[in-house]
mmJSON file of the N, C-alpha and C atoms, coordinates in Angstrom:
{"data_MODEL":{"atom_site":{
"group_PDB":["ATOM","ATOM","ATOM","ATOM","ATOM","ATOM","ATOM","ATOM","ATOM","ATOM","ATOM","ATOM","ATOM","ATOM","ATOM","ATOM","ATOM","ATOM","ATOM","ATOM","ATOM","ATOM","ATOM","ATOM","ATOM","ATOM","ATOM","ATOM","ATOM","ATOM","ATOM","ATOM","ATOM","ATOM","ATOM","ATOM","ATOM","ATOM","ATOM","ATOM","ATOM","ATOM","ATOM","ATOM","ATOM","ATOM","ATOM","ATOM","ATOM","ATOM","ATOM","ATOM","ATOM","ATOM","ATOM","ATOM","ATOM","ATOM","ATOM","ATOM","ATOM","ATOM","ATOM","ATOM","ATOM","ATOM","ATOM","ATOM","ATOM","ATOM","ATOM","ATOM","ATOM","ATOM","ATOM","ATOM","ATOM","ATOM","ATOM","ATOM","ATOM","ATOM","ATOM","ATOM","ATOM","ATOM","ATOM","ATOM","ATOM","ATOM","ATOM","ATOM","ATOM","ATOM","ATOM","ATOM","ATOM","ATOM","ATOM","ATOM","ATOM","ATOM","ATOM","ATOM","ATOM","ATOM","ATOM","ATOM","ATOM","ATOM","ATOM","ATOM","ATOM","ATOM","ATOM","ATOM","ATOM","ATOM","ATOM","ATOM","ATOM","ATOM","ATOM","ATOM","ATOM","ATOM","ATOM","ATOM","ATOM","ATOM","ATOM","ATOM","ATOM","ATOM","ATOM","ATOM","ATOM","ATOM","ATOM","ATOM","ATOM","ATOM","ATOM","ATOM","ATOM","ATOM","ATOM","ATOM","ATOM","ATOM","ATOM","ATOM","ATOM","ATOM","ATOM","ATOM","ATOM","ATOM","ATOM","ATOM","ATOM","ATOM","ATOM","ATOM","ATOM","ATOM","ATOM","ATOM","ATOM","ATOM","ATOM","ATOM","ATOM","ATOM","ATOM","ATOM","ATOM","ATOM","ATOM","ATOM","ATOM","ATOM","ATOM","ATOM","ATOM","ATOM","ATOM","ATOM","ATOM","ATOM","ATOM","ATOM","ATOM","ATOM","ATOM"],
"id":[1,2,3,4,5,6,7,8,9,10,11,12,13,14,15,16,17,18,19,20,21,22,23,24,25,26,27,28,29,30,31,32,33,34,35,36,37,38,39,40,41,42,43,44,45,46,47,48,49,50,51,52,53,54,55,56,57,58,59,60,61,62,63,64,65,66,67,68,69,70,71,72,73,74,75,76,77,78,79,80,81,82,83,84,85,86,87,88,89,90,91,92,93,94,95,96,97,98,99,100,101,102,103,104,105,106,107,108,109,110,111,112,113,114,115,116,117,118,119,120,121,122,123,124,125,126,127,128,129,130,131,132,133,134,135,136,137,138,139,140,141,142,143,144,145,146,147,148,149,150,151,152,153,154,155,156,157,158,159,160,161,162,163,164,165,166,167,168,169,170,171,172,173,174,175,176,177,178,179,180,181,182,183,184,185,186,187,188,189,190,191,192,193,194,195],
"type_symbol":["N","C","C","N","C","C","N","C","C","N","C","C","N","C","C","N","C","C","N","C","C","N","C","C","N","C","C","N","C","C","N","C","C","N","C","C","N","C","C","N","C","C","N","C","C","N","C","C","N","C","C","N","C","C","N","C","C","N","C","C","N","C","C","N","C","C","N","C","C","N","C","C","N","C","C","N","C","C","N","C","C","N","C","C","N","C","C","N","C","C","N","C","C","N","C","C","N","C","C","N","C","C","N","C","C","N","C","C","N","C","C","N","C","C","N","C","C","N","C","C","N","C","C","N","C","C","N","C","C","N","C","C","N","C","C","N","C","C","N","C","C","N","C","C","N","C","C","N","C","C","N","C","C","N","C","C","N","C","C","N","C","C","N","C","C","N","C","C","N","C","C","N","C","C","N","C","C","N","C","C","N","C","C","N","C","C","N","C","C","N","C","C","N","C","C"],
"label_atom_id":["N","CA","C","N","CA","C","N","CA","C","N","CA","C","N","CA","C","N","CA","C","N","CA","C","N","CA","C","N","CA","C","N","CA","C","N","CA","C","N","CA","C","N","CA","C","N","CA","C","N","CA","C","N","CA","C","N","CA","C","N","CA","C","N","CA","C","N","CA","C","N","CA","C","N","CA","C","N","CA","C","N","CA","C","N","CA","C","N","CA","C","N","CA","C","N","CA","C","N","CA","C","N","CA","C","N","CA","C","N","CA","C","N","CA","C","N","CA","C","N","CA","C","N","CA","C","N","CA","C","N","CA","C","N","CA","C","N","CA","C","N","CA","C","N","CA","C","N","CA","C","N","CA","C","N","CA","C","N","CA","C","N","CA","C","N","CA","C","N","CA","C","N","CA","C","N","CA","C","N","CA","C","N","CA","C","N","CA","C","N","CA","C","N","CA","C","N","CA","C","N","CA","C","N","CA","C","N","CA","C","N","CA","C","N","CA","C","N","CA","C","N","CA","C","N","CA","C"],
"label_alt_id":[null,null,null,null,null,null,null,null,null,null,null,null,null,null,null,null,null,null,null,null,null,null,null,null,null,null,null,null,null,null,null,null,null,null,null,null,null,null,null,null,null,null,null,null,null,null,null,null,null,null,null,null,null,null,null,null,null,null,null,null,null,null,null,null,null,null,null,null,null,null,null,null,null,null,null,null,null,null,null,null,null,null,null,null,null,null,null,null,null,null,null,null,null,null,null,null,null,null,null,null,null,null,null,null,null,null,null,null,null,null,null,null,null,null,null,null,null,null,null,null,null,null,null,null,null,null,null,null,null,null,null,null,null,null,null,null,null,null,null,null,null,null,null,null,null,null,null,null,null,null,null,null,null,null,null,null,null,null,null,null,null,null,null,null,null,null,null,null,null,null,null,null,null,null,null,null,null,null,null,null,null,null,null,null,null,null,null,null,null,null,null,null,null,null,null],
"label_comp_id":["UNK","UNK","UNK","UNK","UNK","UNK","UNK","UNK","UNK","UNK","UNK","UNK","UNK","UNK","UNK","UNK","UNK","UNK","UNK","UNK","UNK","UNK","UNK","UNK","UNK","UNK","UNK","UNK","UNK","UNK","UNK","UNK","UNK","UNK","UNK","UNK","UNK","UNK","UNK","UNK","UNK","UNK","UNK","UNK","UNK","UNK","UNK","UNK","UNK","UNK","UNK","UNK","UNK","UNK","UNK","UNK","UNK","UNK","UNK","UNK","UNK","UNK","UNK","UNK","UNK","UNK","UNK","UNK","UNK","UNK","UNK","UNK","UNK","UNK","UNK","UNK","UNK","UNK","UNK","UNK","UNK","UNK","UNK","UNK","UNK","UNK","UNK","UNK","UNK","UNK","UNK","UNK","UNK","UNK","UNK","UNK","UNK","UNK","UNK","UNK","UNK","UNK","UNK","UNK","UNK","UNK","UNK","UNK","UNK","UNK","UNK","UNK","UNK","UNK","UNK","UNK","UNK","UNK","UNK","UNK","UNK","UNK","UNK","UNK","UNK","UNK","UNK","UNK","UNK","UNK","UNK","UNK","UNK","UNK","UNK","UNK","UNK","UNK","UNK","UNK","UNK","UNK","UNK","UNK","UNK","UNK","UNK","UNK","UNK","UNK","UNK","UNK","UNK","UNK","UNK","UNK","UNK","UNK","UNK","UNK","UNK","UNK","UNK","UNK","UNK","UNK","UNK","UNK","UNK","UNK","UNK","UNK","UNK","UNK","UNK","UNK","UNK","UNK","UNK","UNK","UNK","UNK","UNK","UNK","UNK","UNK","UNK","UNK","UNK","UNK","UNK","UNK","UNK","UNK","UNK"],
"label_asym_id":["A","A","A","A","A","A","A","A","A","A","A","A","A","A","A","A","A","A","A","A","A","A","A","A","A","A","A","A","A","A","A","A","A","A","A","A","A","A","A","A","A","A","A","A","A","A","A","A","A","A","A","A","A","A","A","A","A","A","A","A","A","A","A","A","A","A","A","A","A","A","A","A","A","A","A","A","A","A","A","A","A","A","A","A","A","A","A","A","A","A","A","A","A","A","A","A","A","A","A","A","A","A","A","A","A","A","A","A","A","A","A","A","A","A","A","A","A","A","A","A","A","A","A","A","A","A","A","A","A","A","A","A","A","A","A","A","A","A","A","A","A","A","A","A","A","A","A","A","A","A","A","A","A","A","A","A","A","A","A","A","A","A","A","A","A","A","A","A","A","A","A","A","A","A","A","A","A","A","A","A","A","A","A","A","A","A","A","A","A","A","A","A","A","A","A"],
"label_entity_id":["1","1","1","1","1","1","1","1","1","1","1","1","1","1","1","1","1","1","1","1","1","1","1","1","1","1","1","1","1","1","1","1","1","1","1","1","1","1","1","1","1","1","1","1","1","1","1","1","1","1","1","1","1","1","1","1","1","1","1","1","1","1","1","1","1","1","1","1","1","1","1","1","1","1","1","1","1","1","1","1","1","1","1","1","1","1","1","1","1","1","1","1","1","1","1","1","1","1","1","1","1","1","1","1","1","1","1","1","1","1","1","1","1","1","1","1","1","1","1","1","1","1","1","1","1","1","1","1","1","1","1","1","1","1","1","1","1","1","1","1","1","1","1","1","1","1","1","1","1","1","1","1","1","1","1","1","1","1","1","1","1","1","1","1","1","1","1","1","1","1","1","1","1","1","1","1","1","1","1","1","1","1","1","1","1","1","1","1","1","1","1","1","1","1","1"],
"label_seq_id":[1,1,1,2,2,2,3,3,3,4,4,4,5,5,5,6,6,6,7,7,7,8,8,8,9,9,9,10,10,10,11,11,11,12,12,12,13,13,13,14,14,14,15,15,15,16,16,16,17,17,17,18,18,18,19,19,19,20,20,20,21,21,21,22,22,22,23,23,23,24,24,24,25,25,25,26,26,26,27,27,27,28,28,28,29,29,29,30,30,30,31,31,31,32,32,32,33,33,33,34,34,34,35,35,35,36,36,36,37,37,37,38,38,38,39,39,39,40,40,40,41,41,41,42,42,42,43,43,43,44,44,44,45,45,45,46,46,46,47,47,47,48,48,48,49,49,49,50,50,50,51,51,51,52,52,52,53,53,53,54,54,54,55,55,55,56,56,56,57,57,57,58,58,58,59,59,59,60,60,60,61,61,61,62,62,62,63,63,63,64,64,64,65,65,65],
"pdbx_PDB_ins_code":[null,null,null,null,null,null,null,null,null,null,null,null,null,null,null,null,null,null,null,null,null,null,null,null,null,null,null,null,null,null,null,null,null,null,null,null,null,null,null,null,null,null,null,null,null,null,null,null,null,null,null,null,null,null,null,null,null,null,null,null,null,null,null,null,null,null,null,null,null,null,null,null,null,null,null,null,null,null,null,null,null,null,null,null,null,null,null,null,null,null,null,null,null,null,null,null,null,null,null,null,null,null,null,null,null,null,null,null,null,null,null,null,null,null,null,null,null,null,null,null,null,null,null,null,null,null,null,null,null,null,null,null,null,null,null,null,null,null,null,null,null,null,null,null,null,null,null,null,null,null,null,null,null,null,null,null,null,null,null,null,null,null,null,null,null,null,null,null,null,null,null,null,null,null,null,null,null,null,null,null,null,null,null,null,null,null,null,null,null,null,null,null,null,null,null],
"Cartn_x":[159.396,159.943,159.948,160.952,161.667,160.515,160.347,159.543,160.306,161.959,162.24,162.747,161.602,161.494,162.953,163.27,164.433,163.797,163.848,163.063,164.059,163.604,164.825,163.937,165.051,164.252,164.3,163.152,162.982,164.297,165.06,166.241,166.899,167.028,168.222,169.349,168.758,169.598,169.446,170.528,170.344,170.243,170.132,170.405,169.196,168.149,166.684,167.02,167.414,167.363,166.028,164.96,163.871,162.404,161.034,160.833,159.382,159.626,158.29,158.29,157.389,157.361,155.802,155.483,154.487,154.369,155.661,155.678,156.173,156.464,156.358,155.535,156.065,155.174,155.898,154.753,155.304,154.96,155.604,155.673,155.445,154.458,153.341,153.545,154.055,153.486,153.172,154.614,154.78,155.736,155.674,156.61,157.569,158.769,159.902,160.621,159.81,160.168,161.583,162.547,163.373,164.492,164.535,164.879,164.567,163.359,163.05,163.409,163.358,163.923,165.707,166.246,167.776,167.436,166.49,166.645,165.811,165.566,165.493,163.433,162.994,161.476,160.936,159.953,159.853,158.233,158.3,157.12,156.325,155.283,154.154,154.326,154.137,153.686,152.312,151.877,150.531,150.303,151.505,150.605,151.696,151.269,152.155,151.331,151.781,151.171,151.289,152.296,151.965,151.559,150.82,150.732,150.562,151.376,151.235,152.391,153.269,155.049,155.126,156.132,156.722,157.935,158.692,160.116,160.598,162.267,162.651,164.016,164.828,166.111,166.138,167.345,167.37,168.49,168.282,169.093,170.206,171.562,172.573,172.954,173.073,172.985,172.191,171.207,170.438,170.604,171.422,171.76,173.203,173.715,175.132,174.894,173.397,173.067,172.759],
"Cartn_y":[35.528,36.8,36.977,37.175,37.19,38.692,38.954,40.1,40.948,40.842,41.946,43.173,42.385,42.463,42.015,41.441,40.462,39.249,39.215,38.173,36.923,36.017,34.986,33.989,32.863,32.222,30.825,30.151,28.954,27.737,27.68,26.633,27.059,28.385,29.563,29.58,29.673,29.771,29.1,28.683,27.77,28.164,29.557,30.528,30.459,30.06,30.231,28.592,28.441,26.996,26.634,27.033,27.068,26.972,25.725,25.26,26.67,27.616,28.884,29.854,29.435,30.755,31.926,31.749,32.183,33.81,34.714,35.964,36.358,35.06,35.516,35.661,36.203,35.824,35.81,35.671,34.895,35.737,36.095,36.402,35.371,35.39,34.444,34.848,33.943,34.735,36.141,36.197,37.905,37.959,38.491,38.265,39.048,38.499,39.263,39.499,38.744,40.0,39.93,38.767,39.242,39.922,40.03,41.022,42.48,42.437,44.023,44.371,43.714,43.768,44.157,43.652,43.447,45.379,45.938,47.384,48.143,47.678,48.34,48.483,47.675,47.893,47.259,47.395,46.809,45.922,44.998,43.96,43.903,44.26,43.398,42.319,41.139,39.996,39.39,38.512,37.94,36.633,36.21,34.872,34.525,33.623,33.432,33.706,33.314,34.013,35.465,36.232,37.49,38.366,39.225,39.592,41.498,41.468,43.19,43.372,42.329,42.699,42.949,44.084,44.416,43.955,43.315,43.169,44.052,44.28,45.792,45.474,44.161,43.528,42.512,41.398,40.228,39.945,38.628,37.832,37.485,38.117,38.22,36.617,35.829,34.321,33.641,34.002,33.563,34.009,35.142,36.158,35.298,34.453,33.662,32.337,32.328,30.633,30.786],
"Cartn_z":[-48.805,-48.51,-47.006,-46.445,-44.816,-44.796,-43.467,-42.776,-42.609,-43.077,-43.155,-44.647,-45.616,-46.943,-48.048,-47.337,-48.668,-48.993,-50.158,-51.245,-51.019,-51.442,-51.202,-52.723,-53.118,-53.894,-53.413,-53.813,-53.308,-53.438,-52.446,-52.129,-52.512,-52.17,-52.979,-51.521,-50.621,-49.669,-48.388,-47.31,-46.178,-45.005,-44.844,-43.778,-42.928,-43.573,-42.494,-41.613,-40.435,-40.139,-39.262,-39.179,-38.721,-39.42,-38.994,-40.11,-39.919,-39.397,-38.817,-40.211,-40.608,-42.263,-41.53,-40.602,-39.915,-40.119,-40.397,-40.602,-41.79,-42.724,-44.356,-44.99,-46.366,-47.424,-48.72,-49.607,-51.112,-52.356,-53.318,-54.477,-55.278,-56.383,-56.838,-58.274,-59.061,-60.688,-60.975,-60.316,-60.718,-61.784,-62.879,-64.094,-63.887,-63.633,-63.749,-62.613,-61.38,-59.916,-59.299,-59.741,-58.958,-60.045,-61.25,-61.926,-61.462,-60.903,-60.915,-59.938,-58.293,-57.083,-57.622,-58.899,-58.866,-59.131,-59.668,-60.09,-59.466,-58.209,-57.041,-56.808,-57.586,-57.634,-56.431,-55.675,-54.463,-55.293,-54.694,-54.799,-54.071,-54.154,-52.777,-52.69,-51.195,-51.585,-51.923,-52.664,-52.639,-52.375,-51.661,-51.298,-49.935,-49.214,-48.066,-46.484,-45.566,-44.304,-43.719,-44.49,-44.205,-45.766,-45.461,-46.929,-47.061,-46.007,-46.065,-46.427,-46.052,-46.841,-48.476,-48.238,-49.527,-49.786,-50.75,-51.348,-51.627,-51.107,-51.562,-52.192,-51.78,-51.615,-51.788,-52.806,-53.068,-51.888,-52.122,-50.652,-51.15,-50.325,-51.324,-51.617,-50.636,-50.444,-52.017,-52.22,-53.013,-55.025,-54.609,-55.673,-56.151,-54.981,-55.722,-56.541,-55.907,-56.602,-57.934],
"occupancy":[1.0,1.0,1.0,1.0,1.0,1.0,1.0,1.0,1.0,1.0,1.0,1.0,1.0,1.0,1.0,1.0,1.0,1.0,1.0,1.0,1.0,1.0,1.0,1.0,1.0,1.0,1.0,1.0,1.0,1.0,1.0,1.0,1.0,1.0,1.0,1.0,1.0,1.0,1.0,1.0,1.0,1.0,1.0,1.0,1.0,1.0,1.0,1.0,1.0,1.0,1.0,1.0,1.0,1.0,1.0,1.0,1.0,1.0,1.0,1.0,1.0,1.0,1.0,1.0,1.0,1.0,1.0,1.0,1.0,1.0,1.0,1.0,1.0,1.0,1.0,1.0,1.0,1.0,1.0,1.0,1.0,1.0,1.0,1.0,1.0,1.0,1.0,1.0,1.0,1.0,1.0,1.0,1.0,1.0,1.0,1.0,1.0,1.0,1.0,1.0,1.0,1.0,1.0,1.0,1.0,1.0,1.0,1.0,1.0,1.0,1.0,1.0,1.0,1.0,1.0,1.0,1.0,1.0,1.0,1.0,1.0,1.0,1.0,1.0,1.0,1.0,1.0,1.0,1.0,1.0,1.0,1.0,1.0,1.0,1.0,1.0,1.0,1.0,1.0,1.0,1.0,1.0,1.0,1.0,1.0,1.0,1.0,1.0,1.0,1.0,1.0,1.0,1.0,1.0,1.0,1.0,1.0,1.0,1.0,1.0,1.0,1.0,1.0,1.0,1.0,1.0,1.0,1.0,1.0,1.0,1.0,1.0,1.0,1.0,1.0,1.0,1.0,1.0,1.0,1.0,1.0,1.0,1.0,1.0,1.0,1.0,1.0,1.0,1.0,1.0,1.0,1.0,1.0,1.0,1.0],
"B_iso_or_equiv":[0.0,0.0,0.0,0.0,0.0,0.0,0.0,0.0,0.0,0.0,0.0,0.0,0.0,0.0,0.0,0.0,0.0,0.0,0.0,0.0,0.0,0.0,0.0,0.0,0.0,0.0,0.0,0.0,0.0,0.0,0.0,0.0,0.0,0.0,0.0,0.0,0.0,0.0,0.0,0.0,0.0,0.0,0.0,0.0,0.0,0.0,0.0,0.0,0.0,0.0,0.0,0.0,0.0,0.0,0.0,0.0,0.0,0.0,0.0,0.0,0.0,0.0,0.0,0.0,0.0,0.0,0.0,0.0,0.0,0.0,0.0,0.0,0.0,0.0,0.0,0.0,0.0,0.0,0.0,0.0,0.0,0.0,0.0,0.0,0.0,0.0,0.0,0.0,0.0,0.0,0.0,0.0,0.0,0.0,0.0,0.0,0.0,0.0,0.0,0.0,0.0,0.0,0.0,0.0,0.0,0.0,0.0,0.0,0.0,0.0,0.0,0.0,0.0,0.0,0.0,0.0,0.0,0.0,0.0,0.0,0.0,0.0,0.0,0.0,0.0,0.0,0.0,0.0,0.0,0.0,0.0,0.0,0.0,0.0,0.0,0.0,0.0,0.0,0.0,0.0,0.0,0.0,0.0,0.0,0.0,0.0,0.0,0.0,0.0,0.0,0.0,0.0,0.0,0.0,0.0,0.0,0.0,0.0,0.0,0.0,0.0,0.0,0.0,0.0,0.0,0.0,0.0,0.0,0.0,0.0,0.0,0.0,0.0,0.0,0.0,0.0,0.0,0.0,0.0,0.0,0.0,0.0,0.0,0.0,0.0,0.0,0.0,0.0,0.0,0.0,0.0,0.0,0.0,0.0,0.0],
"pdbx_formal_charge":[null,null,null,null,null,null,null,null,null,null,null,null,null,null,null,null,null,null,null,null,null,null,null,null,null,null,null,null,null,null,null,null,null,null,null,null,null,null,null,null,null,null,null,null,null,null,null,null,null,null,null,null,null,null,null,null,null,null,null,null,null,null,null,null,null,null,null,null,null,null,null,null,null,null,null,null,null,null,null,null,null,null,null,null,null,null,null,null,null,null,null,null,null,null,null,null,null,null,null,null,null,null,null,null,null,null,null,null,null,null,null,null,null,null,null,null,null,null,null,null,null,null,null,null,null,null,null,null,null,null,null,null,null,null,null,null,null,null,null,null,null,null,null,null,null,null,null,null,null,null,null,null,null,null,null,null,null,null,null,null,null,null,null,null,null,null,null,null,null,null,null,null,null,null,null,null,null,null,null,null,null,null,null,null,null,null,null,null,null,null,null,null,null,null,null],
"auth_seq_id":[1,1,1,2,2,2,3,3,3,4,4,4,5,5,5,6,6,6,7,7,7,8,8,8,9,9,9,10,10,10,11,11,11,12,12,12,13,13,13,14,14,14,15,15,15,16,16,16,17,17,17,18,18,18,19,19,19,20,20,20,21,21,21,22,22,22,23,23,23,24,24,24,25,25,25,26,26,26,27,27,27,28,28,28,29,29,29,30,30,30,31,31,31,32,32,32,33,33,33,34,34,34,35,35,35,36,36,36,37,37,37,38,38,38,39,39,39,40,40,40,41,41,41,42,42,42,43,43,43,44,44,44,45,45,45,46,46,46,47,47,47,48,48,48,49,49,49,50,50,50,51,51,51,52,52,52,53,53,53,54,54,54,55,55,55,56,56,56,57,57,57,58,58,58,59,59,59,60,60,60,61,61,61,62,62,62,63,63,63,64,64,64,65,65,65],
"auth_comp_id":["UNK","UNK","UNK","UNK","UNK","UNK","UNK","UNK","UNK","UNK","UNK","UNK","UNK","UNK","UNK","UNK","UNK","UNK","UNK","UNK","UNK","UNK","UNK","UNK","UNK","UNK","UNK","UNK","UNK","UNK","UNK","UNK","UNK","UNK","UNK","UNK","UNK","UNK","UNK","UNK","UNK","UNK","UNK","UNK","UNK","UNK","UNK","UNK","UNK","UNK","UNK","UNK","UNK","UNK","UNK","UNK","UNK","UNK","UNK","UNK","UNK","UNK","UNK","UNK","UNK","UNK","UNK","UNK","UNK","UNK","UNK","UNK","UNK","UNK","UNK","UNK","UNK","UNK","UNK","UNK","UNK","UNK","UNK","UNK","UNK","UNK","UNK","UNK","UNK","UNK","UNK","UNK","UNK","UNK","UNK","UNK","UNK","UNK","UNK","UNK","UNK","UNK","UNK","UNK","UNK","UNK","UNK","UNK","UNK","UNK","UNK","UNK","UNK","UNK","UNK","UNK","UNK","UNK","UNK","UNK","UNK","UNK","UNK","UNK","UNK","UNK","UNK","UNK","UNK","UNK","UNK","UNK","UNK","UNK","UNK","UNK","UNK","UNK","UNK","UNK","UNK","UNK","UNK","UNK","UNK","UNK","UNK","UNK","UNK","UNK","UNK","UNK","UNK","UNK","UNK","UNK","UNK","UNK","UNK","UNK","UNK","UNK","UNK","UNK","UNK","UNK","UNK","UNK","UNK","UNK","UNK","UNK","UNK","UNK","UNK","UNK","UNK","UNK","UNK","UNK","UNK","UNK","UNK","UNK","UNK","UNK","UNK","UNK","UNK","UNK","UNK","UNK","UNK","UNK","UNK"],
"auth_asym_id":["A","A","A","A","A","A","A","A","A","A","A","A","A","A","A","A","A","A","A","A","A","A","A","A","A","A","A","A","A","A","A","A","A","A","A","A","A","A","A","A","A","A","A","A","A","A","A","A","A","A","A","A","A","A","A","A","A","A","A","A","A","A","A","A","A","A","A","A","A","A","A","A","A","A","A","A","A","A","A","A","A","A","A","A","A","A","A","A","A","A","A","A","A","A","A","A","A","A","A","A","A","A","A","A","A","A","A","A","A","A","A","A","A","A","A","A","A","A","A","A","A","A","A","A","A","A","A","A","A","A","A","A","A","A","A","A","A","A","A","A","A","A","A","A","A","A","A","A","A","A","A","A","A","A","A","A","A","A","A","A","A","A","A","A","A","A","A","A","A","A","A","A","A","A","A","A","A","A","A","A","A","A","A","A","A","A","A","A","A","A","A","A","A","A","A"],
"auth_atom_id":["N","CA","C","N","CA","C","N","CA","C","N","CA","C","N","CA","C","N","CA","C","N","CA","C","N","CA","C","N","CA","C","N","CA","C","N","CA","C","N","CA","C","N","CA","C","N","CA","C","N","CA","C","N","CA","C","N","CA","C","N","CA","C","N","CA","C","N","CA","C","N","CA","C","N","CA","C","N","CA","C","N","CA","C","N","CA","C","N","CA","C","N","CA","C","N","CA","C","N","CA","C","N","CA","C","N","CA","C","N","CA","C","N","CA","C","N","CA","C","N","CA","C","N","CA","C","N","CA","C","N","CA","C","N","CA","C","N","CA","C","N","CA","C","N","CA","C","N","CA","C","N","CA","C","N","CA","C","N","CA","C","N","CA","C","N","CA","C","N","CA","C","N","CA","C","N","CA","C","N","CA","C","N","CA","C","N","CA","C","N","CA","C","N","CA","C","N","CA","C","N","CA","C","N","CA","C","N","CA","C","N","CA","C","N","CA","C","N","CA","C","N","CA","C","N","CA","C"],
"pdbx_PDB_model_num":[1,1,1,1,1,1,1,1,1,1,1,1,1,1,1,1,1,1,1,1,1,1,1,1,1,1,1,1,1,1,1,1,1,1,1,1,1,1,1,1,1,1,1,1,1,1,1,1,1,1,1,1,1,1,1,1,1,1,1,1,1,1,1,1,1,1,1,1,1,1,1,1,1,1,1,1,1,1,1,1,1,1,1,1,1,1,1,1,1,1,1,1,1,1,1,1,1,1,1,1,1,1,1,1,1,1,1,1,1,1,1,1,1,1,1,1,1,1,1,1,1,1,1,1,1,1,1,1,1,1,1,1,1,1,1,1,1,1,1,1,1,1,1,1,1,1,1,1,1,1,1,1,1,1,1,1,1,1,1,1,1,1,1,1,1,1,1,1,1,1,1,1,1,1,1,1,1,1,1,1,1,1,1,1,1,1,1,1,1,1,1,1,1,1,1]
}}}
């Protein structure tokens, strides 16, 4: 999850070209989450290097795959 709370899914999209995840974080065996992000539920993250981020938005990039 980008720091600026859009969720992305793993090799969902090519847009990050930089290998620094240093201000993300990760959604972990959360059941359901990017369904619920699609209905507007915001996620905490729990795992990743940042972990105060919330998910609020799917990555539209990632939403075509």
């Amino acid at each position: 999850m980008s720091p600026t709370g859009t969720a992305h899914l793993p090799g969902g999209c090519a847009h990050k070209d930089d290998p620094d995840y240093s201000r993300w974080g990760e959604i972990r065996h959360v059941p359901q989450a990017w369904e619920r992000l699609g209905n507007q539920e915001p996620i905490p993250v729990n795992g990743g290097a940042n972990r105060q981020l919330v998910a609020r938005v799917r990555c539209k990039d990632c939403e075509r795959h």
